[in-house]
C-alpha positions as CSV (number, residue, x, y, z in Angstrom):
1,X,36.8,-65.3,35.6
2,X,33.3,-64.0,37.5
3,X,33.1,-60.5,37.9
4,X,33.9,-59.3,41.7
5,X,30.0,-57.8,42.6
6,X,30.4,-55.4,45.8
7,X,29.5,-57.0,49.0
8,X,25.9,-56.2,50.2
9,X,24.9,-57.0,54.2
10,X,21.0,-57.9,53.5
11,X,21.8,-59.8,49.9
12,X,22.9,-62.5,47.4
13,X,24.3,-62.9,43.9
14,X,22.0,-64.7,41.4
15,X,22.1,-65.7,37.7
16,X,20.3,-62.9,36.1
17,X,17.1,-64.9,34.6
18,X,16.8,-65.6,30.4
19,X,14.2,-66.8,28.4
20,X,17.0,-67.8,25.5
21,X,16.5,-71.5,27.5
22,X,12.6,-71.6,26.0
23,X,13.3,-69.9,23.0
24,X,16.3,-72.6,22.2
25,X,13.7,-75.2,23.1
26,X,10.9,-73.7,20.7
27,X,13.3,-73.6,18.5
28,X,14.6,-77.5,18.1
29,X,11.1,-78.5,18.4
30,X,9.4,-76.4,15.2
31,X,12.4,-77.8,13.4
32,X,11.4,-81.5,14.2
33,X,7.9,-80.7,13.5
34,X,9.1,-79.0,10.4
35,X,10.1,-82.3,9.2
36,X,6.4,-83.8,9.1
37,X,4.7,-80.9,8.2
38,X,6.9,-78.1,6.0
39,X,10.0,-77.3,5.6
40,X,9.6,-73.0,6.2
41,X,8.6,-74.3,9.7
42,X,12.3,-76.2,10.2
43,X,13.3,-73.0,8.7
44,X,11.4,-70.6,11.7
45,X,13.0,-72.6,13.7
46,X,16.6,-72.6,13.2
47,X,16.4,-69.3,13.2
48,X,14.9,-69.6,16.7
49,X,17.6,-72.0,18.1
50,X,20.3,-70.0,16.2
51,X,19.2,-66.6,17.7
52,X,19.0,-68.0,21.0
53,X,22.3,-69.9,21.0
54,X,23.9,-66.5,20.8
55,X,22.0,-64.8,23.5
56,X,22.3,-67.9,25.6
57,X,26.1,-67.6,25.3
58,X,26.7,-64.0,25.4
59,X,24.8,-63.9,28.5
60,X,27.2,-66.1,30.5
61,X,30.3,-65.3,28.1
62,X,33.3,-64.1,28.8
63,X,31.3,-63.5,31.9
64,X,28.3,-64.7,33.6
65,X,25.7,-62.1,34.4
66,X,24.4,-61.5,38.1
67,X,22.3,-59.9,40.0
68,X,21.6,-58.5,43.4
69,X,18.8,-60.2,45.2
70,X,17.7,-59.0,48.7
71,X,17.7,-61.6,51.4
72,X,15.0,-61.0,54.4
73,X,15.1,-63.3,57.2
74,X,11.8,-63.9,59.2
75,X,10.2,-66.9,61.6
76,X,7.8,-68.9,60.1
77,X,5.7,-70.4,63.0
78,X,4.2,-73.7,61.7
79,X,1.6,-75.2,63.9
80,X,-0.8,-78.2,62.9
81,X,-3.7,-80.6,64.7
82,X,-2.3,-83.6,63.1
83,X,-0.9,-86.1,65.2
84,X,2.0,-87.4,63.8
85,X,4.4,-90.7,65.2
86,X,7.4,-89.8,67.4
87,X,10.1,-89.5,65.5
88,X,13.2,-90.0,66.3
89,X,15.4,-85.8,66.9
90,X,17.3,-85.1,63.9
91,X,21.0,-84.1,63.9
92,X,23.1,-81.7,61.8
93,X,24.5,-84.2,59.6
94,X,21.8,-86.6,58.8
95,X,17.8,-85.7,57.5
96,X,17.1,-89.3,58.5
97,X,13.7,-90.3,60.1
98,X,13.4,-93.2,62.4
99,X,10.4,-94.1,64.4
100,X,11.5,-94.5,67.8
101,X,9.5,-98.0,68.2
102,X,9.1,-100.5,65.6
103,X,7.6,-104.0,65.7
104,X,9.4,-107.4,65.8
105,X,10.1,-109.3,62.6
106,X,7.3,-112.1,64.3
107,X,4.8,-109.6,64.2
108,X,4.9,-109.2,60.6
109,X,4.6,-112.9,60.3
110,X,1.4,-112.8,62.4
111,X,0.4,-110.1,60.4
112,X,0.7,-112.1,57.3
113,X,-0.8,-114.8,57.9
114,X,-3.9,-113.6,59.0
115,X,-4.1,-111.5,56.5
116,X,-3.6,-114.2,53.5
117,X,-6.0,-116.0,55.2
118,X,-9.0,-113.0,55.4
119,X,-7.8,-112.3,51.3
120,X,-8.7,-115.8,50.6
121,X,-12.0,-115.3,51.7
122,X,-13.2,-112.7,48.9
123,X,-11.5,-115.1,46.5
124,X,-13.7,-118.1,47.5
125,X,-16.8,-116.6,47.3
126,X,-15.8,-115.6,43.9
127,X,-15.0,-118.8,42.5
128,X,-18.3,-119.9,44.3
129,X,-20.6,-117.7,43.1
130,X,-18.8,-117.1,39.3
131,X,-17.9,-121.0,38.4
132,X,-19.4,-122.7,41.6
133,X,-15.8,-124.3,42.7
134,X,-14.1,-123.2,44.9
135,X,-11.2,-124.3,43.6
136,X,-11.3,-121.7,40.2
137,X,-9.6,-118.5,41.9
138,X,-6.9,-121.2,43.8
139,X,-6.2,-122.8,40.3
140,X,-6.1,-119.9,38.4
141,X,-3.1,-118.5,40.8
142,X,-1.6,-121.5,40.4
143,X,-1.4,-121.3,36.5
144,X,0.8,-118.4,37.0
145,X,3.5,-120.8,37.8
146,X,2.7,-123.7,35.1
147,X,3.1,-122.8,31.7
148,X,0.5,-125.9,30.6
149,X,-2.2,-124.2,32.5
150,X,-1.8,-121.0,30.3
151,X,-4.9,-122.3,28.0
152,X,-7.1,-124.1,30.6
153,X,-10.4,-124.4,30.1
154,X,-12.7,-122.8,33.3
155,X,-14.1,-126.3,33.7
156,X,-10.3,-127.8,34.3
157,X,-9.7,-125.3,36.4
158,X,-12.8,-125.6,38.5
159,X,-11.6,-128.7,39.3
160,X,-9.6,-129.9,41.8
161,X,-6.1,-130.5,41.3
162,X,-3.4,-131.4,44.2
163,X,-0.2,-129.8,42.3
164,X,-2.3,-126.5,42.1
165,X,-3.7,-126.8,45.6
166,X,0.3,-126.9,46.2
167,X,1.7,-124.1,44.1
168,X,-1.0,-121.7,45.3
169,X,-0.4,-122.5,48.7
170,X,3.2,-121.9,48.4
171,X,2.5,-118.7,45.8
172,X,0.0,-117.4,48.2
173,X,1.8,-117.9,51.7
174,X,5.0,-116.6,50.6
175,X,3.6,-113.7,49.0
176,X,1.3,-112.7,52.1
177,X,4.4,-113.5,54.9
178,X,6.8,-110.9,52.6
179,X,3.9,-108.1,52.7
180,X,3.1,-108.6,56.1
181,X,6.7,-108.0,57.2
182,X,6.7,-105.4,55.2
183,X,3.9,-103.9,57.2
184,X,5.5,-104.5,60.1
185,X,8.0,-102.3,59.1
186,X,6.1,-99.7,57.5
187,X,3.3,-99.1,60.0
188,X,5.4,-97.5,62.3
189,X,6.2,-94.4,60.2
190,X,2.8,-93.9,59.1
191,X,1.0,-90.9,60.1
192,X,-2.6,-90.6,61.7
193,X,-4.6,-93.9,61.2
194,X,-2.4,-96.3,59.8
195,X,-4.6,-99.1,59.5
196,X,-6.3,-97.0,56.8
197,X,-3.5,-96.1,54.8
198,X,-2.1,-99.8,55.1
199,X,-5.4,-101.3,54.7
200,X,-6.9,-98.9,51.7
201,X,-4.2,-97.1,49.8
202,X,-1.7,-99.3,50.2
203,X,-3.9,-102.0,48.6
204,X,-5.0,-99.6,45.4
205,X,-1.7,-98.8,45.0
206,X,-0.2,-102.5,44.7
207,X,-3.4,-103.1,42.4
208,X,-2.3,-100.3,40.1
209,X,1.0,-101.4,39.7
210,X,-0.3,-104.8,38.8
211,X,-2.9,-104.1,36.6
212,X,0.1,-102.3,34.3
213,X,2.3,-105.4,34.7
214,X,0.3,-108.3,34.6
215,X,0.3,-108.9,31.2
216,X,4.3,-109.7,31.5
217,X,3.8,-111.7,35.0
218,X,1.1,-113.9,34.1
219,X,-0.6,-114.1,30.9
220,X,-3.6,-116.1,31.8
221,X,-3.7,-114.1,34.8
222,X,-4.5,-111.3,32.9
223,X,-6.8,-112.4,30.9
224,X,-9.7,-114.2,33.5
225,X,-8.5,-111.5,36.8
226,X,-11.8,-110.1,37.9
227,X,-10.4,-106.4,39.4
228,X,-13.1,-105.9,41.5
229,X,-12.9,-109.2,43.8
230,X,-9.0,-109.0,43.6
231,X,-9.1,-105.1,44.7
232,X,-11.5,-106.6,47.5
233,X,-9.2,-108.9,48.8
234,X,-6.5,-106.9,48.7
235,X,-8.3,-104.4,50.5
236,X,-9.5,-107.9,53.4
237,X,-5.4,-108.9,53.1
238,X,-4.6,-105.0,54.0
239,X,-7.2,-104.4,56.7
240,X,-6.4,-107.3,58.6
241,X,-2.8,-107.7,58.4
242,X,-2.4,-104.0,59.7
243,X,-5.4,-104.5,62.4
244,X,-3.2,-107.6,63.8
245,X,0.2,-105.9,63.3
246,X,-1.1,-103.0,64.8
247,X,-2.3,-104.9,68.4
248,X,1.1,-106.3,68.9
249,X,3.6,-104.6,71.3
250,X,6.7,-102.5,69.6
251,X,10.1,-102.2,70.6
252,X,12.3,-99.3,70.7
253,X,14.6,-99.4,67.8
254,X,18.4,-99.9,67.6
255,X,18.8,-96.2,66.8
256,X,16.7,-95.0,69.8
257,X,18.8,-97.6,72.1
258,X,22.1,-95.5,71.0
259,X,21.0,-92.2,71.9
260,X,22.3,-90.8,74.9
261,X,20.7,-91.5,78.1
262,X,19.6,-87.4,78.9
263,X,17.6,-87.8,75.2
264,X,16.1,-91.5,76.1
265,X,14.5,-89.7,79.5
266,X,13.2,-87.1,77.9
267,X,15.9,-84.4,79.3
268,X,16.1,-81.1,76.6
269,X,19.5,-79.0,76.9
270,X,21.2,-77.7,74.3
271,X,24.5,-79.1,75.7
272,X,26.1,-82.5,74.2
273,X,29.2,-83.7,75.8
274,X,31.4,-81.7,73.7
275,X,30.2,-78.4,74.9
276,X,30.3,-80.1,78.5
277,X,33.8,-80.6,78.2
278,X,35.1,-77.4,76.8
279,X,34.2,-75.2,79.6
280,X,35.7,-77.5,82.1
281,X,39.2,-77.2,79.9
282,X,38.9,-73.6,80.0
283,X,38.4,-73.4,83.9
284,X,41.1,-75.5,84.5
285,X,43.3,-72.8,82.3
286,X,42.3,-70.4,84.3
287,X,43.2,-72.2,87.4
288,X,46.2,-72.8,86.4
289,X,47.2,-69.5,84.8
């Protein structure tokens, strides 16, 4: 049973702070270390861990120890020049936050497409100017998908070939229409310039996360991927797709549609229908009383 701790107006009861936690923790981890280097170090340390168990437990055993911590309330007046997307207003029961205008599911395809096709770009003059084909970066994303391609020759894949013309083109579109939705949907939370988060840090980010799993995805990938053209084109893919998403016309979302109509126009009160109705219940009381 917790001790009973007088009531205090301007305060709060906290667990009294311990460093037994980081003593304990010193103390398992000189007797690992004692195990590869000697064994008075395991030794030091058991001690440690043992001598901390004890103070550990006799601090919250039979009782916990408290203490008295004053509470001061003050304003804190937060004021910033950043520009920021309406939001939607948040409620007591949810920490949600909804943009109140979103794009259509179409304008992610738009968005897409144009961007796979400006990402293509970079990748051409690539294969051009490395392997003069442009079919090399085209057949190379297509040996992803074909496990007999995994020890092509440059010179095979130079060439043209109509099932890897195919697979890219199915790779490659599918890939771009998925992000591009996906910017459709993320652009409207983004803060302040949103073409430049979509178009640059997006980008670097997706790179990052495939340079540390491409040796999994695609082997030969992996091995003949020149970073710099494909951060390039991802950069072309991101620029684009969120300059074309961005010029479409949004719609207010599902959530904003629900609100009432007082919050749609605009209207601030601190009423909601419930608090309309309950002084109109009390006047009637009193009427009829």
């Amino acid at each position: 049973m917790p001790v009973d701790h007088p009531h205090q107006e301007h305060g709060i009861q906290l667990p009294s702070p311990t460093a037994w936690p980081v003593v304990l923790a010193l103390g398992i981890a000189l007797v690992m270390s004692g195990m590869v280097t000697s064994g008075i170090v395991s030794v030091l340390g058991g001690a440690l861990a043992l001598a901390a168990m004890v103070g550990w437990f006799r601090q919250v055993l039979p009782h916990e120890a408290h203490e008295a911590v004053e509470v001061s309330t003050e304003e804190t007046l937060i004021s910033s020049a950043r520009t920021v997307a309406a939001r939607l207003p948040a409620d007591a029961t949810s920490r949600k936050i909804i943009p109140e205008e979103t794009f259509r599911i179409t304008t992610g395809i738009k968005g897409g497409i144009a961007g796979g096709i400006a990402m293509a770009v970079p990748a051409a003059i690539f294969s051009i100017i490395r392997y003069h084909s442009i079919w090399y970066a085209m057949n190379l994303l297509a040996a992803g998908g074909f496990v007999s391609w995994a020890g092509a020759s440059d010179a095979f894949l130079s060439e043209f070939h109509l099932r890897g013309l195919l697979a890219a083109f199915v790779i490659h579109g599918l890939t771009s229409l998925l992000v591009g939705l996906l910017y459709g949907a993320m652009l409207p939370m983004f803060p302040k310039y949103p073409i430049v988060t979509a178009g640059i840090m997006v980008p670097l980010l997706f790179t990052g996360i495939l340079h540390s799993a491409i040796g999994v995805v695609s082997p030969i990938l992996n091995q003949r991927i020149e970073w710099f053209w494909f951060v390039v084109s991802q950069i072309a893919f991101g620029l684009v797709c969120g300059f074309v998403v961005n010029l479409q016309a949004k719609v207010r979302t599902s959530q904003f549609r629900a609100l009432p109509f007082s919050v749609r126009a605009g209207l601030h009160s601190d009423l909601n229908e419930r608090d309309y109705e309950e002084p109109i219940e009390s006047k009637d009381e009193d009427i009829t009383r």
